[in-house]
Each structure stands twice: as structure tokens, then as C-alpha cells.
C-alpha positions, 0 to 999 in steps of 0.5 A, a space after each residue: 562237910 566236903 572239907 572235912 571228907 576231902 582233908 580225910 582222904 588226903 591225910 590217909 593217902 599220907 598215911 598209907 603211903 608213910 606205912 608203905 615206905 616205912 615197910 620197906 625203908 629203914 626209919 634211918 641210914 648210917 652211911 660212909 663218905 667214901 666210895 670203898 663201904 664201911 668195914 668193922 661195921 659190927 662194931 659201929 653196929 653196936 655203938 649204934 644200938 646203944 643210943 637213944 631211941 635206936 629199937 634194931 639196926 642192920 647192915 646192908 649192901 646198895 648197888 645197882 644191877 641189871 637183872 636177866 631172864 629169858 624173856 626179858 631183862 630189867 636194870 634194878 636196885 639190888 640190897 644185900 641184906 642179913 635175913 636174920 637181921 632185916 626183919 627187925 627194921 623193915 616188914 620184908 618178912 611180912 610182905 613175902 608173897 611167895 617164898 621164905 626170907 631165911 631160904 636166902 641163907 647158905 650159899 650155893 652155885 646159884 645163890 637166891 635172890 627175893 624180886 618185888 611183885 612187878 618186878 617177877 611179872 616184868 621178867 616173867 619169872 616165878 619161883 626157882 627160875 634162873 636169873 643172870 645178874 649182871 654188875 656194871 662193876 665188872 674185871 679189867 680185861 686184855 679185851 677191857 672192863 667187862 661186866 661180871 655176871 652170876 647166876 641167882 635162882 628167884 626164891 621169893 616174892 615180896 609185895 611191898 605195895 608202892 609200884 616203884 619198889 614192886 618195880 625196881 627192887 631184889 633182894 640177896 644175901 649180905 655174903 652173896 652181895 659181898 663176894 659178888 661186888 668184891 667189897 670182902 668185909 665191907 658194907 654199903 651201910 648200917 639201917 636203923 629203926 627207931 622208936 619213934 619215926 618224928 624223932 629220926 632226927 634227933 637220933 641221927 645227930 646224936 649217932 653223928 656226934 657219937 661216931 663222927 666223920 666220915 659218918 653221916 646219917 639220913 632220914 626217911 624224910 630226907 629220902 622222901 622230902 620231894 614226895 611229901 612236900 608235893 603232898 603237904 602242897 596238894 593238901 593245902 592247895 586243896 583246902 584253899 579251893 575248899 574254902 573259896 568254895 565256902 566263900 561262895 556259899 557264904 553268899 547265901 547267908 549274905 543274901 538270906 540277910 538281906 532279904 530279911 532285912 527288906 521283909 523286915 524294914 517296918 519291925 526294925 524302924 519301929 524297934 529304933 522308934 521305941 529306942 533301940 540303938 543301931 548297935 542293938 540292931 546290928 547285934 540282932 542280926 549278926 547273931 541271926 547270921 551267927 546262928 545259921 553259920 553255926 548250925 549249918 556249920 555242926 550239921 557239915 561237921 557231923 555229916 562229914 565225919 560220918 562219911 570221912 569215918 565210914 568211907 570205905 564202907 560207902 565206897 563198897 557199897 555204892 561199888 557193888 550197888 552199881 557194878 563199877 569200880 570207883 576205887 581199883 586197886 590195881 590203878 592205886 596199888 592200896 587195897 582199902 580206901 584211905 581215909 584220917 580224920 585229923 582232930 586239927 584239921 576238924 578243928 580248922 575247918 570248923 573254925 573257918 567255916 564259922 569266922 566266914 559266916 560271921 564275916 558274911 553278916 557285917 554287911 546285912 547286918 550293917 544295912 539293918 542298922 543304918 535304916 532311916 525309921 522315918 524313911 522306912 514308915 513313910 508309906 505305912 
């Protein structure tokens, strides 16, 4: 039960954390080895959709910034991005809180800018307030490099639902990220999303064959490969501890059979009286064993799916039966608690537990079958 509830949780914070990257990241990004961007990027659009597996592609502008408001100042990632285009590979239009994604559109004196949630909180900033926008990336001068500065006006807020996003990242539009950087025609690169989010890279080898060098291509789990292998380690760590667990409460099964075996010294020296083989006897007792592991076994079964199915619904429950919050979402930043019933871990789960139980009644059982009749009837 506990291994099944405990894999539950941990497969749906994967999960939700996979949905929340991928609304915010492209499934795959073509890029250039060169410092200077990618110019012609329609055309290398356009090859890039005719590939297999590609649904939508966009282009975009990376650079880091530092943001400035008159209460504070933050250095972040600022994304040029097409607002016609984003939608179709990112859910940015679907995480806007406040404000509309077309409004970055058009170009004025103090173009828009789009902040994460944390972000706009940290400035103290709301909609259509000022913010200076500073680039490292600045003008030689007589006096020497200077930094170059533009005033943006907030006309949006996204929540994207990972802190570090919410945090760090804004958004313009491709042309003002464009003039503002001095990249003329150029991008940082092409975003692609894909059919399917196991196959990125398949797509991205045939997009390198397709296009060559100096383009390659990185996945969204290259880009997060430290965070789920930690996952993917956590997970495993936790089932080892789960079965060391079940280990010990194989004990009882031992000793429950062992107890038997005493209480039943008499009945099984008079069954190898009559002939039974020791074989018989041990198969006696490795099927009672048997049978107790797999009982116990379907009973955790169907009692940890029922929770692992339903646990948000015990969780709200036992929160406002008690009047505490077990799960905040201001400390997780997920509004729902997550929970994935994966068939292959089930099926794990159930065969382990099954295996330790058998295994659990070998010596028992062997102790049975070695018993002397003569020894055990001695004083009846």
C-alpha cells in the first residue's frame, strides 16, 4: 500500500513538473554555433516544418538583462518572441494572468514587456508601469563601453507555475528585442514543438541532417537532464527504502510460520508417519506462506490505489476536517496535489512484495520438513 501511494506522488510530481516546463520551454530548440544569431531564419523555418514530427516552429531572442523599477531592480532572462507565433509552441497565452499577449505588438517609445508573476511582485510593478531595461551589451564610448538602456512599459503577467521561471524571466517582442540588442534580421533561434515529446530526438537528428553545420539542436531533456535524473534517482531511492520496509514486515510472515510449525509439531510427525514426503510437508507450508503474501499483497493493492486515486480528495478533506494545510500551494507552487498511478510500477510492486513473501517461508517451511516424527511424538 505505502509503495504503491509513495510511487503515486512521486510519478505525478513528475508529471506536473514535465507539463509545467513544457508550457513554458519548447519540446526542441534549433540553434547556431556562432555568437552573431541565425539570419534567413524563415527560410530555415520553413524547412524545419516540413519534417517529420515537427507540429509548429517559432523564432526567438535569448539575452540576459537587468530589469529596473523604482523600487527595485532584478537581472533576468529576457525572450524576444513573435506573439502571433509563441502560442503555437509554448502555452504562454494560456499562462497570461494579467494582460494580453497580441498587446506586445506594435511599436512605440516605450515598447511592452510581459514579467513572470515573482517577478512583477519582486519589482513591485503592475500593469502599465515603466521598467528600464538595462543590456550588459552596450555602445563603446570615449568614456568606454556603456551599458544601453530602454524604457518598456509592463503589459502583461504570466504565471507559469515553476518559481524559478515566475522569477527570472520577460518577455518582448521579436522586433523590439531585435533593435534593442542590434542583432538587425537576426535570431538567437528557432523553438520547435513536436508530436510527440519522446521522440524530440529523433526529430532533432533528422533536423541536423537536414540542415547541417553550423546548426544543432537541443531537446527539452537535454535542458533538464540534471533535474530528472535527481527525480529518477529520488524515485529509486525511494522504492529501495520501501522494500527494506516490506523486508521487515516480512518478519512476520517468518515468525507467523514458525509459530505454526511448533503449535503443529504432532500433526506434522504424524503426516510423515503415514508417508507423507518432506517435499509434501515443505510444499504445505510454502503454499500457506504463499497465501498470506498474497492476500496481504491484493488487500495493499486495492487499498493503495484507492488512496493513490483519490488522494486529492483525502488531502482536502483531512485539510479542512482539521483546519491545517498539509499541502500549501504557496510553498509547492502546484495547486492540486499530484498523484500517477503508474501500471508498471503497480505491477513491480505487487510482484516484489509477492516474491519476499515466498522467499519469507523457505525457512519455516524447511524447519517443517526436517522435523524428526519420532522426536516430536516422543512425549505424546
Amino acid at each position: 500500500m505505502t509503495l504503491i501511494v509513495v510511487l503515486a506522488v512521486m510519478s505525478g510530481f513528475e508529471k506536473t513538473l514535465k507539463e509545467k516546463i513544457l508550457g513554458t520551454q519548447a519540446h526542441l530548440v534549433v540553434l547556431k554555433a556562432n555568437q552573431q544569431g541565425m539570419d534567413h531564419y524563415e527560410e530555415i523555418l520553413k524547412q524545419v516544418q516540413d519534417v517529420k514530427g515537427v507540429v509548429s516552429a517559432a523564432p526567438f531572442i535569448f539575452n540576459q538583462v537587468m530589469l529596473s523599477s523604482e523600487s527595485s531592480v532584478s537581472g533576468v532572462v529576457i525572450k524576444g518572441i513573435d506573439p502571433d507565433r509563441v502560442g503555437e509552441v509554448t502555452e504562454l497565452a494560456h499562462n497570461m494572468r494579467a494582460g494580453r499577449l497580441q498587446d506586445l505588438k506594435g511599436e512605440s517609445d516605450s515598447p511592452g514587456i510581459i514579467l513572470g508573476a515573482e517577478l512583477a511582485k519582486h519589482l513591485g510593478v503592475t500593469l502599465n508601469d515603466a521598467i528600464q531595461v538595462v543590456s550588459p551589451l552596450g555602445t563603446m564610448t570615449p568614456m568606454g563601453m556603456m551599458p544601453k538602456m530602454k524604457r518598456f512599459r509592463a503589459i502583461g503577467i504570466f504565471y507559469s507555475g515553476m518559481y524559478e521561471y515566475d522569477n527570472t524571466m520577460a518577455y518582448i517582442s521579436l522586433e523590439s528585442a531585435q533593435k534593442f540588442f542590434g542583432m538587425g534580421a537576426r535570431v538567437t533561434g528557432i523553438e520547435i514543438k513536436s508530436n510527440d515529446i519522446y521522440k524530440v530526438k529523433e526529430i532533432g537528428k533528422e533536423i541536423r541532417q537536414k540542415l547541417g553545420f553550423p546548426f544543432w539542436t537541443k531537446d527539452w531533456m537535454e535542458m533538464n537532464r540534471n533535474l530528472f535524473s535527481a527525480l529518477k534517482l529520488e524515485k529509486i531511492a525511494m522504492f529501495i527504502i520501501l522494500v527494506l520496509i516490506v523486508l521487515v514486515a516480512a518478519l512476520n510472515i517468518i515468525s507467523t510460520l514458525i509459530m505454526v510449525v511448533m503449535e503443529k509439531n504432532k500433526d506434522i510427525a504424524i503426516l510423515k508417519s503415514m508417508g507423507t514426503p518432506s517435499k509434501g510437508i515443505l510444499r504445505i507450508f510454502i503454499i500457506e506462506g504463499g497465501i498470506i503474501g498474497v492476500v496481504g499483497t491484493a488487500l495493499g493493492t486495492i487499498l493503495g490505489l484507492g488512496i493513490a486515486l483519490n488522494l486529492d480528495k483525502i488531502v482536502g478533506f483531512l485539510e479542512n476536517r482539521f483546519g491545517f494545510k498539509i499541502f500549501s500551494p504557496d510553498i509547492y507552487y502546484i495547486e492540486k496535489f499530484p498523484s500517477q498511478v503508474n501500471p508498471m510500477d503497480v505491477g513491480l510492486i505487487i510482484m516484489t512484495a509477492i516474491l519476499i513473501s515466498l522467499l519469507a517461508t523457505l525457512y519455516p517451511s524447511w524447519r517443517a520438513s526436517k522435523l524428526d516424527p519420532a522426536e516430536a511424538l516422543r512425549y505424546e
